[in-house]
Backbone bond lengths (Angstrom), bond angles and torsions (degrees), N, CA, C in turn:
res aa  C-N    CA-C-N  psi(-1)  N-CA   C-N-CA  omega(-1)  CA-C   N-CA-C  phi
1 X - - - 1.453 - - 1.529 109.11 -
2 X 1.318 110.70 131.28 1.749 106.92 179.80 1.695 101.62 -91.76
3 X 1.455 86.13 163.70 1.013 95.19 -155.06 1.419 105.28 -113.72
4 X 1.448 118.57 163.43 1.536 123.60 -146.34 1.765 116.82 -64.22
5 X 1.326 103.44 -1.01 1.576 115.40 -172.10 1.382 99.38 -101.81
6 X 1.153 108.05 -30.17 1.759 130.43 -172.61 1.127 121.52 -61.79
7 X 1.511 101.39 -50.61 1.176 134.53 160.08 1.683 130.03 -43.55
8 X 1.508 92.54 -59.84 1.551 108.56 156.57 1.035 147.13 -48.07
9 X 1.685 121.99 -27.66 1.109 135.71 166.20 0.767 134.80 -76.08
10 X 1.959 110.08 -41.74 1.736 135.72 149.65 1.522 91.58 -33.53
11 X 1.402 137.56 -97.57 1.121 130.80 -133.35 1.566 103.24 -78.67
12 X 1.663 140.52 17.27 1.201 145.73 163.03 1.504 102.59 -102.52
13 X 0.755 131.09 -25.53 1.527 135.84 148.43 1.235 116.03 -57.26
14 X 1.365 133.85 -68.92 1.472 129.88 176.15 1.285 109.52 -45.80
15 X 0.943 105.82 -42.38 2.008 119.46 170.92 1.300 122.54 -7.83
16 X 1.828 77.67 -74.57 1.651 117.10 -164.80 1.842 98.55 -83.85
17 X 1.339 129.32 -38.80 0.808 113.21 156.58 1.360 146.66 -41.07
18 X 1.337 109.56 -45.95 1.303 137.19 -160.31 2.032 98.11 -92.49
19 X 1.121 114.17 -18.75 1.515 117.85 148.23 1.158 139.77 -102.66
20 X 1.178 133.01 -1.85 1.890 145.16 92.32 1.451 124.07 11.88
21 X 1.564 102.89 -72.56 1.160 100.34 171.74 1.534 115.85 -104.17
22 X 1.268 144.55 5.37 1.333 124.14 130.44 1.652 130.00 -36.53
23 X 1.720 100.65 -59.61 1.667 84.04 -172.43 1.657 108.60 -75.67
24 X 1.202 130.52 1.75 1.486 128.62 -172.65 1.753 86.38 -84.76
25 X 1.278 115.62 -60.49 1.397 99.99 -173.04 1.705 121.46 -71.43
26 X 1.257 115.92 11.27 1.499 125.20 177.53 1.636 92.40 -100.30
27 X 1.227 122.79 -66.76 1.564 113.59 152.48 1.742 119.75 16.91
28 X 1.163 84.52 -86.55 1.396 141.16 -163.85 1.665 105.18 -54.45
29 X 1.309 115.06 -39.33 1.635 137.50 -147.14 2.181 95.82 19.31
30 X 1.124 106.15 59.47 1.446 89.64 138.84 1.869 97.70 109.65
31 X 1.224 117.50 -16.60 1.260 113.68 -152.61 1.485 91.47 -84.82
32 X 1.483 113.88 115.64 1.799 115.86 -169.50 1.514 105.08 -78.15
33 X 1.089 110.67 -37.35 2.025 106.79 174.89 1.484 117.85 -33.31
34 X 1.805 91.87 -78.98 1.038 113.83 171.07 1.484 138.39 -42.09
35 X 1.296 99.04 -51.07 1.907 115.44 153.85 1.376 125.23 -43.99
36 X 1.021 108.99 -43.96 1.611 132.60 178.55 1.683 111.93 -49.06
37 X 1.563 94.00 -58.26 1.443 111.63 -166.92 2.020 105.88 -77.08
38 X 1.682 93.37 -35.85 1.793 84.54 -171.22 1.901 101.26 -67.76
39 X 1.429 109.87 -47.96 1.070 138.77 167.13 1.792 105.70 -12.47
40 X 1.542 102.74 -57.76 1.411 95.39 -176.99 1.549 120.80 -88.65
41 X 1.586 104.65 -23.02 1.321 100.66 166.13 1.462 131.66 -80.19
42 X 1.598 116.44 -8.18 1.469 132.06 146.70 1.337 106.94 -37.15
43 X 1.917 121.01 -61.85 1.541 112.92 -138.33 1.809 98.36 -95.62
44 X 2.000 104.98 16.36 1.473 95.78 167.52 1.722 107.30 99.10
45 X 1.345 104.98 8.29 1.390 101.79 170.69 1.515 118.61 -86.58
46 X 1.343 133.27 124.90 1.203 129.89 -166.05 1.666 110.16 -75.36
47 X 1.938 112.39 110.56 1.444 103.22 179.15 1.523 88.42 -122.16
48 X 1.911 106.57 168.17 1.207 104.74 -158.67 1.951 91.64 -87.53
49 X 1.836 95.70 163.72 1.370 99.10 178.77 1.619 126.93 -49.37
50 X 1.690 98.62 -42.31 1.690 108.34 171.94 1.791 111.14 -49.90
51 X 1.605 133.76 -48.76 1.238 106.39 167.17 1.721 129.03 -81.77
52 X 1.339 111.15 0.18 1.430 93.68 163.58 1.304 117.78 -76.46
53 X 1.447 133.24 -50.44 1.502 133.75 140.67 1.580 133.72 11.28
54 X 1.914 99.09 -66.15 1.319 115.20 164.74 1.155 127.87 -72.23
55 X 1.163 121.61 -27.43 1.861 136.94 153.53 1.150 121.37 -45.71
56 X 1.327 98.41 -48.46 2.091 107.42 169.10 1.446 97.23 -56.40
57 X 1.235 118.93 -63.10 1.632 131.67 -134.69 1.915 82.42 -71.96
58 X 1.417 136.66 -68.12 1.094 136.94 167.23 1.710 104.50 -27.18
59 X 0.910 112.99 -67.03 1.578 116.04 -157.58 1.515 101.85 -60.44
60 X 1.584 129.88 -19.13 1.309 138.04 167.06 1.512 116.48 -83.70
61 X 1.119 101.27 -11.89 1.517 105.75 -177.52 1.600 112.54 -89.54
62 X 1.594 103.09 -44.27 1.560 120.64 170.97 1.445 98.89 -61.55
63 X 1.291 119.53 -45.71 1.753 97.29 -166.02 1.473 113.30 -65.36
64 X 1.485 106.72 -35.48 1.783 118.14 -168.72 1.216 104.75 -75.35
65 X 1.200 126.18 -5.46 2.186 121.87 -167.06 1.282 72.89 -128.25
66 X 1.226 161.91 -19.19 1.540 136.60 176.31 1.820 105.76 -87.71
67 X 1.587 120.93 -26.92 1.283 106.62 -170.01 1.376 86.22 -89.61
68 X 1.418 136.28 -28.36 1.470 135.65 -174.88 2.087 102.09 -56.09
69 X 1.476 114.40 -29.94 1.044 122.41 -161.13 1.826 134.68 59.18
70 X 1.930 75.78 45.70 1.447 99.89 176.20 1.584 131.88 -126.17
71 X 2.105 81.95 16.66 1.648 88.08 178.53 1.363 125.43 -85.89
72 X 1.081 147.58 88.03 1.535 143.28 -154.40 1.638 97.45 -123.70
73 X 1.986 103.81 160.57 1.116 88.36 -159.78 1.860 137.29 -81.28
74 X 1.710 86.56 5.65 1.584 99.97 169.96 0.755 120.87 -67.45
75 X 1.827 115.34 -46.63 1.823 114.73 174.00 1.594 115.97 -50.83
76 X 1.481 104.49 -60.17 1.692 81.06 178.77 1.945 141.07 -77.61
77 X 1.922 90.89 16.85 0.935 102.38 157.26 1.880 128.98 -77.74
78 X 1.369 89.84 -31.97 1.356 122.52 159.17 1.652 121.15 -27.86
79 X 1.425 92.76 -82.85 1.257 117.57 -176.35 1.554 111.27 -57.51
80 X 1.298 115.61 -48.79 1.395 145.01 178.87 1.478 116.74 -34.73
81 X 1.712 84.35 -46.45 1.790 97.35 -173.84 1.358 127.70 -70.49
82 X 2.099 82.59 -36.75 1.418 101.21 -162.02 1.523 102.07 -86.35
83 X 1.062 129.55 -9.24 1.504 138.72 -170.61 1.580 105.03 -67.39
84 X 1.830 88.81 -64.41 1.626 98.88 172.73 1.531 135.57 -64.17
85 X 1.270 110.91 -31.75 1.510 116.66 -165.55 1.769 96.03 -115.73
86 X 1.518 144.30 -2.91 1.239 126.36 166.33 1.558 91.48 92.02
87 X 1.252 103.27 179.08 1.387 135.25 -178.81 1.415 107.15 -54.86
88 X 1.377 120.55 141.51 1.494 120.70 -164.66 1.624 120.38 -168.33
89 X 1.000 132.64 116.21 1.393 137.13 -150.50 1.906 98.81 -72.39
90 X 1.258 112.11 139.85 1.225 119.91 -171.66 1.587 120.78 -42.33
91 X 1.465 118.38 -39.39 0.836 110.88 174.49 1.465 136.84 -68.43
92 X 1.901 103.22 -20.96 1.783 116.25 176.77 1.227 81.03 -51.46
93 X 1.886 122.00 -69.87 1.473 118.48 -132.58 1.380 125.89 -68.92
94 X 1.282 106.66 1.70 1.627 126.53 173.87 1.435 104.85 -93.60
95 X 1.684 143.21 -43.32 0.704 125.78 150.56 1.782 133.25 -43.12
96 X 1.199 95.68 -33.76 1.606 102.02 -168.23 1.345 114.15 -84.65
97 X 1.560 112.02 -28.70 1.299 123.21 167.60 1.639 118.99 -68.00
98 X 1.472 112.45 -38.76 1.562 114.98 162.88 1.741 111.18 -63.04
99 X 1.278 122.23 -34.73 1.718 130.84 169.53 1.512 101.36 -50.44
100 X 0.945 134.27 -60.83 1.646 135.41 169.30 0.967 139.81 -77.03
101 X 1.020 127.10 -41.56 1.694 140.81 154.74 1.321 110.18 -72.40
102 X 1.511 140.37 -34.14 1.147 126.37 176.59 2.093 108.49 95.52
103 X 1.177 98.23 -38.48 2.023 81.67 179.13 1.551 83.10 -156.47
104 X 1.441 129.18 143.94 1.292 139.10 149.71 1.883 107.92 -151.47
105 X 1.295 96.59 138.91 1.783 90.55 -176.83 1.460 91.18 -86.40
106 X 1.501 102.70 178.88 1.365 139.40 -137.09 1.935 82.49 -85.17
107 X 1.750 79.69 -51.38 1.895 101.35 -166.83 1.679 103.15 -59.22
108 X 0.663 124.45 -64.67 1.354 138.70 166.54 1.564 104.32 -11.03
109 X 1.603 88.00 -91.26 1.467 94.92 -170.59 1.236 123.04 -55.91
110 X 0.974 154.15 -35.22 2.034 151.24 89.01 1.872 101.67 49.20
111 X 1.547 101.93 -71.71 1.146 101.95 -145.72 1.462 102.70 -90.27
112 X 1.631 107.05 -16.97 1.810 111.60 155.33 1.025 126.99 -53.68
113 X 1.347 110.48 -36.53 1.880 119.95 -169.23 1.677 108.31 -75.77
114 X 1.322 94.20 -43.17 1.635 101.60 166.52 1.515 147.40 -44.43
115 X 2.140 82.03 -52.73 1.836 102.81 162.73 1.824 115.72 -58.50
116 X 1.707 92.78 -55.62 1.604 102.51 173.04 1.684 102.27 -46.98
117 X 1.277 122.04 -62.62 1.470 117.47 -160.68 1.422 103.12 -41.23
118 X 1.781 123.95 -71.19 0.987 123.59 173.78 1.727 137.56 -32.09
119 X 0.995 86.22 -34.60 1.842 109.20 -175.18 1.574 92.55 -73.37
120 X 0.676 122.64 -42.80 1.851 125.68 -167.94 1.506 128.12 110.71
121 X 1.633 96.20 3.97 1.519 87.54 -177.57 1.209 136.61 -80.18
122 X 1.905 104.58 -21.52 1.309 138.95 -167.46 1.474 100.46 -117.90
123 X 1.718 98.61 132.78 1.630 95.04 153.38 1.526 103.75 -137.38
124 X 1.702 109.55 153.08 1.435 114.65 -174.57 1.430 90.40 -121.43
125 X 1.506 111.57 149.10 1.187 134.69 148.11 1.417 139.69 -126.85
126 X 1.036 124.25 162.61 1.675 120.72 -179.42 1.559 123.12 -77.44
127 X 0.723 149.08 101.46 1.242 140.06 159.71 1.682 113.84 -89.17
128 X 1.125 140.63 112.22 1.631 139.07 -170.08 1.301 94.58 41.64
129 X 1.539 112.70 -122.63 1.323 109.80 -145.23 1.672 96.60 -113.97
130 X 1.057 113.60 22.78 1.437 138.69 -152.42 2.134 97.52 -110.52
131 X 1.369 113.99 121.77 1.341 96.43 159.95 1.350 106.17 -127.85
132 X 1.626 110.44 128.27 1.886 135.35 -174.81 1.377 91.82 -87.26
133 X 1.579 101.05 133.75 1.350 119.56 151.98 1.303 116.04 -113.17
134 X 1.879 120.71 157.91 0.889 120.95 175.73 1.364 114.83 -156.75
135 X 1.419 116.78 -179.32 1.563 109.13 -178.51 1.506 102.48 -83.49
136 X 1.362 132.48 165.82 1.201 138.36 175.84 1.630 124.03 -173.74
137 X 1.037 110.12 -166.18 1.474 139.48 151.36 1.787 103.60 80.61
138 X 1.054 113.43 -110.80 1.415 116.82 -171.61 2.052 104.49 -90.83
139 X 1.176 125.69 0.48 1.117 118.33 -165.46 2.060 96.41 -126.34
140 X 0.880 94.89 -35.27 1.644 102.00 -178.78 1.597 111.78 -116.66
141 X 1.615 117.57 115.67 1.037 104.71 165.59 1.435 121.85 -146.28
């Protein structure tokens, strides 16, 4: 049984924790991915330099397609996928995007890859009969 001082410190710790991740998610205004990830490298968990990097580079991407009023929640399913798993032929990322999100049409997701393409975040290429997407342009390189 701990004991009443023991006790005390636990919950001055949760404290300090628990205002840690307030101002990270005020930071943040709201974006739970992103929060998630600074969130753990705040409380001292060792992540490698390449994804704190990519966290920025995402978190610049969300701000510029949200003030553009083109952040919706397929795109940053989008981005999300492609961040984590690399380059990926159109058809994985429609599967993978229905794996997380749960329902996205075919049409849809089509006409995301397109906006992104244009925007610069995404670039697709051909390989055979195969078309690869990936992150890119001015935010990924």
């Amino acid at each position: 049984m701990a004991s009443d001082k023991e006790l005390e410190e636990l919950k001055d710790k949760l404290e300090e924790l628990e205002a840690r991740i307030n101002a990270l998610q005020d930071y943040l205004e709201g974006d739970d991915s992103v929060f998630m990830a600074l969130a753990i490298t705040v409380l001292g968990i060792s992540v490698p330099r390449r994804l704190i990097g990519l966290i920025g580079m995402i978190k610049r991407v969300y701000t510029d397609l949200k003030s553009l009023g083109m952040m919706d929640d397929i795109s940053r399913v989008i981005i999300g996928v492609l961040a984590a798993k690399g380059e990926m032929c159109v058809s994985e990322l429609e599967r993978e995007v229905r794996r997380v999100r749960g329902s996205a049409s075919r049409r849809i997701i089509y006409d995301r890859l397109r906006l992104l393409e244009g925007y610069g975040v995404l670039r697709t290429r051909r390989e055979g009969n195969r078309r690869l997407v990936s992150l890119e342009g001015k935010y990924f390189k």
